[in-house]
C-alpha positions in Angstrom: -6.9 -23.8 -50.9 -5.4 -20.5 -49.2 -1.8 -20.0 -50.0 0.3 -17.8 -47.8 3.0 -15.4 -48.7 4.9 -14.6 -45.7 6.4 -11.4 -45.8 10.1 -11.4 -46.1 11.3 -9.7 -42.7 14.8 -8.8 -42.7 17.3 -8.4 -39.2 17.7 -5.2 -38.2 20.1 -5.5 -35.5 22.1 -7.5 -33.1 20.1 -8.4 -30.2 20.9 -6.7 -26.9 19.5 -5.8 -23.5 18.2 -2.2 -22.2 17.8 -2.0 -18.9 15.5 1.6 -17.8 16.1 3.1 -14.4 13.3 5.5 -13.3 14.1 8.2 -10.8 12.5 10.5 -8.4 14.3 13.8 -7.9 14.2 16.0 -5.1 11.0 15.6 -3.1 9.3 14.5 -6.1 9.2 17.2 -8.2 10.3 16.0 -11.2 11.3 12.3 -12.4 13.9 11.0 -14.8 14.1 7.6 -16.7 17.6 6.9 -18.1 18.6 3.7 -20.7 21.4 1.9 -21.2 21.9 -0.8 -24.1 23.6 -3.9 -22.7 25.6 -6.0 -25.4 24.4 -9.7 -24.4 28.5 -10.5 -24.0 27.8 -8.6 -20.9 24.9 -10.6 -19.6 26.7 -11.8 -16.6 27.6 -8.4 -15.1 24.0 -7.4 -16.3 22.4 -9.8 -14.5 24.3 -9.3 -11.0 23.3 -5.6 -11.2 20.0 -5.9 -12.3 19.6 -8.3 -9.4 20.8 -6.8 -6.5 19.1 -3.2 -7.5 16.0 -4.4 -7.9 16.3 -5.9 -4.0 16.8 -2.6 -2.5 14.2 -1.5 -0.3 14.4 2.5 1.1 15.8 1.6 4.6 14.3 2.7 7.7 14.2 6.6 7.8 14.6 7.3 4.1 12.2 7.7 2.0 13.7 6.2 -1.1 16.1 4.0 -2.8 19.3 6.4 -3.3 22.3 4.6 -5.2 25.2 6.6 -3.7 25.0 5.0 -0.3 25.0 1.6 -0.8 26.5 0.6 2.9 23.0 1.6 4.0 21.3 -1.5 2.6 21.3 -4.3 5.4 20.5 -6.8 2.3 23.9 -6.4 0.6 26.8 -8.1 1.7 30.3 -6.1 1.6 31.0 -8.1 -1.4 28.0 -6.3 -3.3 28.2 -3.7 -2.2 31.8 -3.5 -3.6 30.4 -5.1 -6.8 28.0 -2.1 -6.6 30.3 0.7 -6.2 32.9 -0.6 -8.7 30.1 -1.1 -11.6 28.3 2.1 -10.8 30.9 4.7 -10.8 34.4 5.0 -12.8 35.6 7.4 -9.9 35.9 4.2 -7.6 39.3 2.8 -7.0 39.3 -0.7 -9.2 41.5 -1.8 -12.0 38.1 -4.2 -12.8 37.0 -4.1 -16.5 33.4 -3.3 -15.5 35.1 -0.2 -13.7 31.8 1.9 -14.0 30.2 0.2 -16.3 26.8 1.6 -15.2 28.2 4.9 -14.9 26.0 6.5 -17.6 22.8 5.9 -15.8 24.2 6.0 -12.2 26.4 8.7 -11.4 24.6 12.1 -12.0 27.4 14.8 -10.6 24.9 17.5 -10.8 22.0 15.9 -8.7 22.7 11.9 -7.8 22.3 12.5 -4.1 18.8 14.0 -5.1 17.8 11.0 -6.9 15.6 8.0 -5.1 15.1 4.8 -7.5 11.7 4.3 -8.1 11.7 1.2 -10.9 13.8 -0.3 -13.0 13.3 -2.4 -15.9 15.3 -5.1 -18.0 14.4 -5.4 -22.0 15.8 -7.7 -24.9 15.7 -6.6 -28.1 15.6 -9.6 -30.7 17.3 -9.1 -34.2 14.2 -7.8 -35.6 14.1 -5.1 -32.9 11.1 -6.3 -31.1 11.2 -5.8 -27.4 10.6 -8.2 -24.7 10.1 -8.7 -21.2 12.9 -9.9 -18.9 12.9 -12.2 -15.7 15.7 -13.1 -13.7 15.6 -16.6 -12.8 17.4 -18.2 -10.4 19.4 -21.8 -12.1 19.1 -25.0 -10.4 22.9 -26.3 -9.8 22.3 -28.9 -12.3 21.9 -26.2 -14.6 24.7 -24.1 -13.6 27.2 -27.0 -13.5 25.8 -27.8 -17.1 26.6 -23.7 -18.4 29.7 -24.1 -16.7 31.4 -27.8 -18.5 30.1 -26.2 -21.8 32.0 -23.5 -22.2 
């Protein structure tokens, strides 16, 4: 008989989302990736974003996905596109409480309207810090109207 000892892993953390942004500056001479940690109270906002980001395609006569001219993006209604705006920058006129919540990965004074979007990528970090892969899955209305009653 083999007895195990299982080693006594202690939580490091609270868990907590990253999402990574990868950008293209200029005419690609040079590339930047910027992080953000997401506290999982924020999953909802999180989500929204991560979604509607990661459906932009460069439009017709662009050559890349810029994030400071979000009108451009026949995909987005005026609705996320407001969304968009309000999240990305603090400069926006909102009295929201996500009022540029994004804005430490999105609004680059110095150089935004040189940056294109090349990928983005959502993590979760359980307690022990180990990372995973994300996917955004779409809930069947059964499954939304069940999230909903039990809260």
């Amino acid at each position: 008989m083999i007895k195990i000892i299982k080693n006594n892993i202690q939580k490091t953390q609270s868990p907590y989302y990253q999402i990574v942004l990868d950008f293209m500056i200029g005419d690609s001479d040079g590339n930047t990736t910027l992080t953000m940690k997401v506290d999982l109270d924020d999953e909802k906002i999180l989500e929204r974003f991560f979604r509607l980001i990661s459906s932009l395609d460069a439009p017709e006569g662009y050559w890349g996905v810029g994030l400071n001219e979000m009108e451009r993006y026949e995909n987005l209604s005026e609705s996320d596109v407001d969304f968009l705006h309000n999240v990305m920058w603090d400069d926006y006129d909102s009295k929201d409480e996500y009022n540029g919540f994004f804005d430490e990965i999105c609004n680059h004074d110095d150089y935004s309207s040189y940056l294109s979007l090349e990928d983005q990528n959502l993590y979760y970090y359980d307690e022990f810090g180990v990372q995973h892969d994300t996917e955004i899955v779409e809930m069947v209305r059964e499954e939304k109207l069940e999230r909903i009653l039990s809260k």
